[in-house]
MARVOFI-615586 format. One record per residue: residue in one letter; x, y, z of N, C-alpha, C in turn. Coordinates in steps of 0.001 Angstrom, whole numbers, padded with zeros to 6 digits. Atoms other than C-alpha are relative to their C-alpha. Layout:
 residu    n.xx    n.yy    n.zz   ca.xx   ca.yy   ca.zz    c.xx    c.yy    c.zz
      A       X       Y       Z       X       Y       Z       X       Y       Z
...
# end
This chain:
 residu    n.xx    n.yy    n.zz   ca.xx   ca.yy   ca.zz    c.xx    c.yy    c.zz
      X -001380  000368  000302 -021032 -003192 -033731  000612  000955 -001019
      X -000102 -000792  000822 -021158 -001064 -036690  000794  001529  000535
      X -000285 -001162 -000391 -020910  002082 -034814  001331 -000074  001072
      X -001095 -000469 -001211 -018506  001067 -032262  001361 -000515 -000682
      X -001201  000047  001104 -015722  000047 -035292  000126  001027 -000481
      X -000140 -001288  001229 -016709  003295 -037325  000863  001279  001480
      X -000480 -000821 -001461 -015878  005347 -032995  001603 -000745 -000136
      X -001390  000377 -000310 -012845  003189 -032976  000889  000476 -001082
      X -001298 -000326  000927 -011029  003944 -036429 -000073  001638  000120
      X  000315 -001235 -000247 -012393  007561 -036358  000703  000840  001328
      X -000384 -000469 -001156 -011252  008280 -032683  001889 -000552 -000228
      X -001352  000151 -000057 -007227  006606 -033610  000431  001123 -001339
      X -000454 -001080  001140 -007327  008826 -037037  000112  001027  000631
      X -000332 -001365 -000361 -007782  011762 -034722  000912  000457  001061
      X -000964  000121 -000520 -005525  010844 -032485  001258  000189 -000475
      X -001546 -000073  000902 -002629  010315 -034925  000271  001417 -000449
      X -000225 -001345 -000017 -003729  013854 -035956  000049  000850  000884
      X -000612 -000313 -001483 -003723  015223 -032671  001117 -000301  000911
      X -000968  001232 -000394 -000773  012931 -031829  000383  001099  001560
      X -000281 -000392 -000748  000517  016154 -029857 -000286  000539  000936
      X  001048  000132 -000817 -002105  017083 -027944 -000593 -000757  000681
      X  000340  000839 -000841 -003136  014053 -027109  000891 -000938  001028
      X -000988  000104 -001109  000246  013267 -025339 -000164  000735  000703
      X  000189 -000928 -001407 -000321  016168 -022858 -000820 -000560  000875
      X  000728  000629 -001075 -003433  014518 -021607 -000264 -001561  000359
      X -000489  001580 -000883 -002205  010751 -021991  000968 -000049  001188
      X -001012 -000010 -001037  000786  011905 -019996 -000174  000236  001498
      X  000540 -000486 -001368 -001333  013721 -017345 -000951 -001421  000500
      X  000791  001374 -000281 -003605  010371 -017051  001270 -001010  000518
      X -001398  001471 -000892  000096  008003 -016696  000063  000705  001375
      X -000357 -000068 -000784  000713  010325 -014326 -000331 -000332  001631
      X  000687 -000247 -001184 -002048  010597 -011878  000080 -001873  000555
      X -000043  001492 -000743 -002387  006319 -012091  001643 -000386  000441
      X -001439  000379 -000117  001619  006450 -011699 -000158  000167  001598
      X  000261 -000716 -001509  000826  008337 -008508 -001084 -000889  001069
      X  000618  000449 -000554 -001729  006385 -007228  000445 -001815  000080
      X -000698  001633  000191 -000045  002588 -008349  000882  000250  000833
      X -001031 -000149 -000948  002754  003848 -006128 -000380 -000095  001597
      X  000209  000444 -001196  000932  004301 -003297 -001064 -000981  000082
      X  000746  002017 -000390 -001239  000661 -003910  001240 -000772  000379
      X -001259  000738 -000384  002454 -000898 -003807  000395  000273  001453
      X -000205 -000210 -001357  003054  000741 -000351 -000852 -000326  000751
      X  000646  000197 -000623  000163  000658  001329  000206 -002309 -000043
      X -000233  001220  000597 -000006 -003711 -000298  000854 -000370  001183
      X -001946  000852 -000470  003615 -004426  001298 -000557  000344  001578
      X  000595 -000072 -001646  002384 -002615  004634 -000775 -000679  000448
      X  001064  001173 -000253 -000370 -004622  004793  000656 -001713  000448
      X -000541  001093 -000153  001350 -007285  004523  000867 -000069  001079
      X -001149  000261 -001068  004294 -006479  006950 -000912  000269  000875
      X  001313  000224 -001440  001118 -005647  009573 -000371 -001321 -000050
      X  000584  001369 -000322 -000402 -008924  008607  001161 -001544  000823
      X -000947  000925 -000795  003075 -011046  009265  000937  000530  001227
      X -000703  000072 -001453  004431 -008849  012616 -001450 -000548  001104
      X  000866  000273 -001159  000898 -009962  014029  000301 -001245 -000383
      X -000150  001546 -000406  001523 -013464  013324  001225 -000402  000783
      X -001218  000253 -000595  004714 -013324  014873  000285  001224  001221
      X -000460 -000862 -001674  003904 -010941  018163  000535 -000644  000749
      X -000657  000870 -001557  005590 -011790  021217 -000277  001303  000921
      X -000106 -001005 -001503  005274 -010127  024691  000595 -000736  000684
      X -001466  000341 -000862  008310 -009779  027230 -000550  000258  001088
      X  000643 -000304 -001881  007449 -009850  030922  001395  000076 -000135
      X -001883 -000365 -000352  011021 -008855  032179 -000592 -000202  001228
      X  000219  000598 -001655  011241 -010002  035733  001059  000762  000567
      X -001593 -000396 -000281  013177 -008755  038245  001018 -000464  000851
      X -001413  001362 -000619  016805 -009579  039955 -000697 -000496  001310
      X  000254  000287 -001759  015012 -010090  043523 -001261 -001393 -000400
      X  001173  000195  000355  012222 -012112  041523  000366 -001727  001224
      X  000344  001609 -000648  011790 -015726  043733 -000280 -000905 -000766
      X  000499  001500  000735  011512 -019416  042378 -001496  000119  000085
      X  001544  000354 -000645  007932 -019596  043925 -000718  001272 -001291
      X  000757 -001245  000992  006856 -015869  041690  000545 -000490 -001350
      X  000245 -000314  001083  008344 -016651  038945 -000609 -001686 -000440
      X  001029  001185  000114  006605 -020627  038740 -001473  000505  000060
      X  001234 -000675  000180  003404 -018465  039278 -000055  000969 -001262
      X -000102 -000763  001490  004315 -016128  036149 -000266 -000833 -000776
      X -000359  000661  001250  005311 -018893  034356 -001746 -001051 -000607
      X  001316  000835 -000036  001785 -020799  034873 -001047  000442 -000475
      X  000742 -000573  000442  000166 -017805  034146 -000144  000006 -001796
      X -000284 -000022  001325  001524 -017733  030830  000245 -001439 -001076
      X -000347  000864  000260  000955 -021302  030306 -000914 -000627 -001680
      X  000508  000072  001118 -000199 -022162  026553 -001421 -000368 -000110
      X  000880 -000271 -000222 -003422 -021247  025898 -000721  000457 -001233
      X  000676 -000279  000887 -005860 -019994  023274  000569  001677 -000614
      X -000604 -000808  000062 -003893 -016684  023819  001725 -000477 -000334
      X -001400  000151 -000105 -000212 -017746  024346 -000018 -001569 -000761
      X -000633  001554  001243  001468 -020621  021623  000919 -000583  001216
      X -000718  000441 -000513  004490 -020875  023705  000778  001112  000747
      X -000987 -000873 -000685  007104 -019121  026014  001433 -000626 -000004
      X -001761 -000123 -000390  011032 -019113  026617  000622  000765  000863
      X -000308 -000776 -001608  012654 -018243  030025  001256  000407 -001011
      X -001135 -000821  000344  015637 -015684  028781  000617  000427  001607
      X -000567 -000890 -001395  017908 -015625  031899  000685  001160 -000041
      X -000639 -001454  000065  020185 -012471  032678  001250 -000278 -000940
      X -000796  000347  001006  023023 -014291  031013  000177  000324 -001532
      X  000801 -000031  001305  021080 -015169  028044  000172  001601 -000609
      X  000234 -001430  000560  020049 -011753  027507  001155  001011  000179
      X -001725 -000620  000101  024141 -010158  027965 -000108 -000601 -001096
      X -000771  000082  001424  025088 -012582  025037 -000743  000240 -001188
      X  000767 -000751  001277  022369 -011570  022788 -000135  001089 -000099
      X -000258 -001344  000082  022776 -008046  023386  001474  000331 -000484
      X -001192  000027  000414  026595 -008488  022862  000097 -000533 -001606
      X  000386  000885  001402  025504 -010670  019408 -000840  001797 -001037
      X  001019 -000859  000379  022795 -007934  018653  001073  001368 -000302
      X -000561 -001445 -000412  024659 -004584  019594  001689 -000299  000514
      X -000998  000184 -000493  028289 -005658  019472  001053  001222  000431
      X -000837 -001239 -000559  029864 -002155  019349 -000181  000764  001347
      X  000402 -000652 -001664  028440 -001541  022800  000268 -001089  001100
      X  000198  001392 -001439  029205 -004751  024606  001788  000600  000767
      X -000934 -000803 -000802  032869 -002643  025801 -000666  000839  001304
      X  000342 -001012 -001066  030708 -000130  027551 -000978 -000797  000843
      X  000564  000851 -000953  028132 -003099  029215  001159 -000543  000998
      X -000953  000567 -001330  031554 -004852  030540  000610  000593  000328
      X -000301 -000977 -001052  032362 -001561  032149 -000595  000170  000906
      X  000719 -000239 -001448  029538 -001896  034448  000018 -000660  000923
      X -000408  000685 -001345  030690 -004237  036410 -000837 -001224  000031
      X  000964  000814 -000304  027079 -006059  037339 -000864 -000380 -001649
      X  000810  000436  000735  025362 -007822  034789 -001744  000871 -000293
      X  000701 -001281 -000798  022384 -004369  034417 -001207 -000863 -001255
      X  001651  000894  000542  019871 -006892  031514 -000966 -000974  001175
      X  001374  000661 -001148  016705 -008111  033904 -000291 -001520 -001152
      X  000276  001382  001093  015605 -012036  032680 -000901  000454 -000434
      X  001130 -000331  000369  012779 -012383  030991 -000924 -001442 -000406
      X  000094  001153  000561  010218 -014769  029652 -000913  000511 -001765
      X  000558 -000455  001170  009459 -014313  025885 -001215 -001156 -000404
      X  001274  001446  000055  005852 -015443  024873 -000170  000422 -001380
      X  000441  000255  001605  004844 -016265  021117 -001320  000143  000026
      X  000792  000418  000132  001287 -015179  020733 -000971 -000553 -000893
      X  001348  000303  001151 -001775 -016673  018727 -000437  001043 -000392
      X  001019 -000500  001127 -002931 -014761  016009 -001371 -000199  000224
      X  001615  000578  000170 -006981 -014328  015827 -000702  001334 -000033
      X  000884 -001187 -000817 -009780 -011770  016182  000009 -000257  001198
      X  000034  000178 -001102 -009870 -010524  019441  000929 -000357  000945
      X -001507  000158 -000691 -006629 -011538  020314  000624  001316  000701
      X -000738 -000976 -000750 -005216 -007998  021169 -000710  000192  001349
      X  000724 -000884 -000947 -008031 -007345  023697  000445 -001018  000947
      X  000068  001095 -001285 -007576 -010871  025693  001713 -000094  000677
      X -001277 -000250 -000273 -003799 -010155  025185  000413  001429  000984
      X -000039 -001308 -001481 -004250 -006565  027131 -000524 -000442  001169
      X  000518  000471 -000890 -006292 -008470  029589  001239 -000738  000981
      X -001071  000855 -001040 -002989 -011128  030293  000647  001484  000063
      X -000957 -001131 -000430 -000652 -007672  030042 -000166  000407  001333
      X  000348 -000137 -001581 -002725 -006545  032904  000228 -000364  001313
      X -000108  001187 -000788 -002785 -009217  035185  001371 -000060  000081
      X -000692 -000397  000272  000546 -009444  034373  000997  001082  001288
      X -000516 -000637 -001228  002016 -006572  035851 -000457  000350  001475
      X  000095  000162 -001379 -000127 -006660  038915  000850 -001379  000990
      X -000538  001134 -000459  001974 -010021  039744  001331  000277  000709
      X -001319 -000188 -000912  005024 -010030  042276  000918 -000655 -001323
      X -001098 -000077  000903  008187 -010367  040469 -000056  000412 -001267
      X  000418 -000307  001339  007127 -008826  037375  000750  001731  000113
      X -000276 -001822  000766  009025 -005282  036286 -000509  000815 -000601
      X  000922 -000377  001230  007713 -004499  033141 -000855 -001143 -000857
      X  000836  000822  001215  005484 -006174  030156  000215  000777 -000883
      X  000019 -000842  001379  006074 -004942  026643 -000687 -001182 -001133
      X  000345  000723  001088  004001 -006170  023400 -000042  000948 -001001
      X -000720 -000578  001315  004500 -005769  019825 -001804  000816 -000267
      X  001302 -000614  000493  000707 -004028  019764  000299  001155 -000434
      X -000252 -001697  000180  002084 -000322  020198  000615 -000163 -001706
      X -000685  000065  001376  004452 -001205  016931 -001481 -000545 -001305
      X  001077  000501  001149  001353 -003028  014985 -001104  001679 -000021
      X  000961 -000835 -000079 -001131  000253  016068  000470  000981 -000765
      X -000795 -001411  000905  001565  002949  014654 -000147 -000784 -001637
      X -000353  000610  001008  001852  000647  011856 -001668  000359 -001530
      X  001366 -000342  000350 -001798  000506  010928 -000590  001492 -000294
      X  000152 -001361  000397 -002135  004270  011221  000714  000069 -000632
      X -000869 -000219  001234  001020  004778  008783 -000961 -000360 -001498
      X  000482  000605  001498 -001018  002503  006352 -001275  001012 -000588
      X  001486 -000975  000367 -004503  004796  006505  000427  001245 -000250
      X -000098 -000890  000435 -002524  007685  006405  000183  000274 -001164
      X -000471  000275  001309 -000916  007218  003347 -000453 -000964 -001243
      X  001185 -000306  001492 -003707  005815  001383 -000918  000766  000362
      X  000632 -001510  000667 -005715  008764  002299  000836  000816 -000701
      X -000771 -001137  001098 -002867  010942  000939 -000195 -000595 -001352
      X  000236  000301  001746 -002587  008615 -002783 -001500  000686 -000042
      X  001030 -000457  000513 -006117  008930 -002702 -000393  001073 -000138
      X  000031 -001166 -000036 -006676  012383 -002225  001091  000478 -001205
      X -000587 -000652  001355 -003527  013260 -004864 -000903 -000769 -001150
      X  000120  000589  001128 -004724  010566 -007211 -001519  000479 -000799
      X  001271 -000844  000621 -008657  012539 -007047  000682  000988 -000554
      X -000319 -001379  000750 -007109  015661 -008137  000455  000031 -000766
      X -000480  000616  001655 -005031  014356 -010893 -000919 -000973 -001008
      X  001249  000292  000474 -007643  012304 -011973 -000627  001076 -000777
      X  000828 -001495  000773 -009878  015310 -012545  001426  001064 -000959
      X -000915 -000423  001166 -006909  017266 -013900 -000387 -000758 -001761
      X -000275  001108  001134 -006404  014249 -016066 -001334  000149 -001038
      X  001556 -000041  000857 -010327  014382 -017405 -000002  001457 -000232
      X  000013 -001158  000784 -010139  018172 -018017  000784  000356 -000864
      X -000315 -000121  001098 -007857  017594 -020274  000006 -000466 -000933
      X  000624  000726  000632 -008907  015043 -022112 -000853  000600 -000376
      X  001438 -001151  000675 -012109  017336 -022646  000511  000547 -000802
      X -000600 -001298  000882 -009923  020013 -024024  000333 -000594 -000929
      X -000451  000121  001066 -008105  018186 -026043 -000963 -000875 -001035
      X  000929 -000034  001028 -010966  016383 -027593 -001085  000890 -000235
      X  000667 -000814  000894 -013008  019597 -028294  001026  000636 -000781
      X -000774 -000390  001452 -009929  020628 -030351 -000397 -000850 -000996
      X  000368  001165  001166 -010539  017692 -032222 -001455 -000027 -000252
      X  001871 -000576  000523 -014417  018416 -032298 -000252  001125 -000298
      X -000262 -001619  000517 -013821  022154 -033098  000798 -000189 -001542
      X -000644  000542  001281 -011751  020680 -036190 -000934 -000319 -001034
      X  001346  000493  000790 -014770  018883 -037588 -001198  000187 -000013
      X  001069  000157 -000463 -017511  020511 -036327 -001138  000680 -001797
      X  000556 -000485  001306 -018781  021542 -040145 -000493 -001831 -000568
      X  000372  001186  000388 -018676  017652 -040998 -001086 -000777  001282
      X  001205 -000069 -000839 -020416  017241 -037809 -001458  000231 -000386
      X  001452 -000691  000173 -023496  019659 -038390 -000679 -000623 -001020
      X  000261  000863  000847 -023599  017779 -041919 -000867 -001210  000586
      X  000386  001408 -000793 -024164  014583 -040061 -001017  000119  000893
      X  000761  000214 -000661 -026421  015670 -037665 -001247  000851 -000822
      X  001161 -000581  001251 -028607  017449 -040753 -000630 -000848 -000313
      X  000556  000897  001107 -029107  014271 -042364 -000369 -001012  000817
      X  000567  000874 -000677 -030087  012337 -039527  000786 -000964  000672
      X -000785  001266 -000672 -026832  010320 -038129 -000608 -000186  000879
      X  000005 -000235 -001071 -027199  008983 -035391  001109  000187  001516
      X -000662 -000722 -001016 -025892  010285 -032001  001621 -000996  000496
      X -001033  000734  000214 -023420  007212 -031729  001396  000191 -000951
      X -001258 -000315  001121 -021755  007892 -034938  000619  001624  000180
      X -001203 -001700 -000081 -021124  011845 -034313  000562  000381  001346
      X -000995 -000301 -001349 -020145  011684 -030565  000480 -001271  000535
      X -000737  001088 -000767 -019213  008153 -030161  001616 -000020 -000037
      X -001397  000396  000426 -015888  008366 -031692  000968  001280  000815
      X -001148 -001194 -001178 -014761  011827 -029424 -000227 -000955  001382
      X -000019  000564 -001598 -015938  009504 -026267  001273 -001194 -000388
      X -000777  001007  000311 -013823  006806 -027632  001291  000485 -000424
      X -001110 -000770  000107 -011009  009146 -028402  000619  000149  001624
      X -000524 -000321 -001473 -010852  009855 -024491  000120 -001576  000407
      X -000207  001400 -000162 -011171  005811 -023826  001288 -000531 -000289
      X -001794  000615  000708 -007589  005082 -025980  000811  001182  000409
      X -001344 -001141 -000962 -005851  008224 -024165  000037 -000555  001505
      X  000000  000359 -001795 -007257  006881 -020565  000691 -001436 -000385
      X -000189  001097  000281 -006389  003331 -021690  001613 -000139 -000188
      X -001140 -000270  000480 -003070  004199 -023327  000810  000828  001474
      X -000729 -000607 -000870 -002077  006433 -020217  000320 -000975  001218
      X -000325  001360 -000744 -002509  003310 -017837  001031 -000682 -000507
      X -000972  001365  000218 -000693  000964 -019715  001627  000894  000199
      X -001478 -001204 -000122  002386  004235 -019574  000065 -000247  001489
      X  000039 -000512 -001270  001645  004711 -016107  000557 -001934  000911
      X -000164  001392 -000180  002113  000309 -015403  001091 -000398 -000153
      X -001211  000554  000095  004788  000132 -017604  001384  000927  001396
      X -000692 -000892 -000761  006631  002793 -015804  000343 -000556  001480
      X -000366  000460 -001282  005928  001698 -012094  000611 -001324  000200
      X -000995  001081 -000247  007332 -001498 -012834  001170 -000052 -000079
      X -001487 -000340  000098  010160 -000245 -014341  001004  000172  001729
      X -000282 -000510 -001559  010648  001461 -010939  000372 -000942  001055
      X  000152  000525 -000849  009816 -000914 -009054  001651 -001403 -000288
      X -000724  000863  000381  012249 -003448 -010815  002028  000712  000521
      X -000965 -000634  000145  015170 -000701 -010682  000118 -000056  001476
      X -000218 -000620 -001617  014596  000074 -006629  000042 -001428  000610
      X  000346  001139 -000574  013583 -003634 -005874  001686 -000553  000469
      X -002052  000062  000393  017812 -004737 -005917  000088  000398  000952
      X -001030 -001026 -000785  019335 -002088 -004205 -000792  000139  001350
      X  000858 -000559 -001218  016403 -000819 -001346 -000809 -000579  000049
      X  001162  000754 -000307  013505 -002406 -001203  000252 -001639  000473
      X -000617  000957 -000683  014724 -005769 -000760  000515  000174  001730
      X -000456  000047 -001076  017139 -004866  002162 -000480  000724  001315
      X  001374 -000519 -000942  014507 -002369  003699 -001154 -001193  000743
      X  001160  001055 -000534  011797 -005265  003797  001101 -000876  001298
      X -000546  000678 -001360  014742 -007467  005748  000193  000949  000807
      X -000489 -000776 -001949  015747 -004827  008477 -001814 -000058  000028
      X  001366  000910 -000557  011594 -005135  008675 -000446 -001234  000395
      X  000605  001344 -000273  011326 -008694  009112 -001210 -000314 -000959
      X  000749  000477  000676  009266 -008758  006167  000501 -001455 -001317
      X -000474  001423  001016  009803 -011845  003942  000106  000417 -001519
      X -000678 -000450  001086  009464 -009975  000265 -000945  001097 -000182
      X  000971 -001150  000959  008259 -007016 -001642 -000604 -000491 -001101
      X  000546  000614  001335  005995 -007868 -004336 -000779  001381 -000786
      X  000700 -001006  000997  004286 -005471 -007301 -001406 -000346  000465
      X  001521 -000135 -000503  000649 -004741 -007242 -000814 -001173 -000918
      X  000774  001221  000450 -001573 -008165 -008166 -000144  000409 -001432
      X  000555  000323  001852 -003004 -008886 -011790 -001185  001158  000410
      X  001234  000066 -000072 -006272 -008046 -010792 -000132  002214  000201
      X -000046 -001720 -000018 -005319 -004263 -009372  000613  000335 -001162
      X -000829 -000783  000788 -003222 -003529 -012454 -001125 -000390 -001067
      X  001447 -000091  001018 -006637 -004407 -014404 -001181  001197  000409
      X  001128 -001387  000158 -008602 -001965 -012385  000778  000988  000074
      X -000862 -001151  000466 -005697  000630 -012938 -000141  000431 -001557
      X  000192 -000341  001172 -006290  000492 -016632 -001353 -000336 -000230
      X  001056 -000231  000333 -009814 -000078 -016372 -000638  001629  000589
      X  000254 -001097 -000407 -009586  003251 -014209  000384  001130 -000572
      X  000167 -000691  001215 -007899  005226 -016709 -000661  000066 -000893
      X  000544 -000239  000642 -010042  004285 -019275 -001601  000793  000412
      X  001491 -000243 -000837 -013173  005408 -017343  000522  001662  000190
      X -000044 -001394  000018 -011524  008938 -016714  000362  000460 -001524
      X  000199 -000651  001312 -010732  009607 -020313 -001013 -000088 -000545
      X  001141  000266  000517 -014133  008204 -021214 -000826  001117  000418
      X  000388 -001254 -000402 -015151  010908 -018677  000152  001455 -000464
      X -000112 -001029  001100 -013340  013456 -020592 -000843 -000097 -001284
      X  001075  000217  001331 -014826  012142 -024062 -001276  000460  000352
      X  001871 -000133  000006 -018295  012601 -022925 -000261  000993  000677
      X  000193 -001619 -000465 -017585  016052 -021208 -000018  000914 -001457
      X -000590 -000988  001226 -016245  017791 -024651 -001086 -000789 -001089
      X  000988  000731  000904 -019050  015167 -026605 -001274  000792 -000134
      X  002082 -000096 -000014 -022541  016588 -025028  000269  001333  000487
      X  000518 -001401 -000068 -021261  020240 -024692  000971  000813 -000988
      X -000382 -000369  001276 -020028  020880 -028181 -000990  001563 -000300
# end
């Protein structure tokens, strides 16, 4: 306990004297977790808008104008609620004019120029959520369009699959910037605490003459990099909230609705604990680079 009070006042005294130095490599530490908290908030929200367009897929069989009573009572049977399918809704040709006119009103002039009514019905199906669901759901797609009166089939999978790749792409990119700033971040932390161990290294040699021990003469440069990584998180936290608070209003909000997502939220308790337990761990990494090769 002794030693890790004598590392703690020792490592803020040399801080305060370093004050300006050791902003270069707290700033480079906010930055890299600024960079990487940004993309946990994106990836987070994606996740989430993947997790609620799969609870709310639907697939459209569109039928067509020649389709028969008899084919489409066989569609409709096919698609009759099931461990796959919740429910369906017949969309006649009607239907689907005034919701395209509702939907896309600046174009409903150039639809009642065509004369014939040119939207096909359809029947919209709600499916069940589950593992395994997409595969038994390509199975009905199938089936499906081999059926008389059937046009097309469309499901929201293609939109969930792009979706899912967006999300992996773009936390390999954070991750990949956030390694390299990272390391940035810890090579300078080194540097700037062997200035501060190049300062004292006469009271040092003293100390390690007379027998300190190894705690007391390099604990307090590792613990110097601990309150820069520590201190650059809590910069790098306050900051993205700021952000997040400033953009949330104006864009983010009205982005998530044209998604159909329900809200944007900041990154949990729990990640914004291993964000500043992850800064402190790379300045600690610095400390104990510039510690054991003095």
């Amino acid at each position: 306990m002794r030693a890790l009070r004598y590392a703690f006042e020792e490592a803020f005294t040399s801080l305060w004297r370093g004050r300006q130095a050791g902003m270069l490599s707290t700033a480079t530490i906010a930055l890299a977790l600024f960079v990487l908290g940004g993309f946990l908030v994106v990836t987070a929200n994606l996740q989430r808008l993947g997790a609620e367009w799969s609870n709310t897929a639907e697939l459209s069989v569109f039928l067509r104008d020649e389709v028969t009573e008899a084919e489409r009572e066989a569609i409709e049977t096919a698609l009759a609620p099931s461990e796959v399918v919740a429910s369906r809704d017949y969309v006649s040709k009607a239907d689907a004019l005034v919701r395209f006119k509702q939907t896309f009103g600046e174009l409903a002039p150039a639809v009642d120029g065509l004369g014939d009514n040119p939207l096909p019905a359809s029947i919209e199906v709600r499916l069940r959520p589950g593992p395994g669901a997409s595969v038994a759901v390509d199975a009905l797609g199938a089936r499906l369009r081999e059926m008389p009166g059937v046009a097309d089939v469309r499901y929201d999978r293609q939109w969930l699959t792009r979706l899912l790749t967006a999300i992996g792409i773009v936390r390999a990119v954070g991750l990949v910037l956030a390694c390299v700033l990272s390391v940035a971040a810890a090579l300078t932390v080194a540097n700037v605490v062997r200035l501060a161990l190049y300062a004292r290294r006469d009271e040092l040699d003293i100390m390690q003459l007379v027998g300190a021990p190894q705690a007391f003469i390099r604990g307090p440069f590792v613990m110097e990099g601990v309150l820069q990584g520590g201190l650059g998180a809590l910069i790098a936290l306050a900051a993205l909230g700021a952000a997040f608070l400033a953009l949330r209003g104006r864009y983010l909000t009205p982005l998530a609705s044209a998604m159909n997502l329900s809200s944007v939220h900041f990154l949990p308790v729990e990640l914004c604990v291993i964000l500043v337990l992850g800064g402190m761990a790379v300045g600690c990494l610095g400390g104990m680079v510039a510690a054991w090769n003095r």
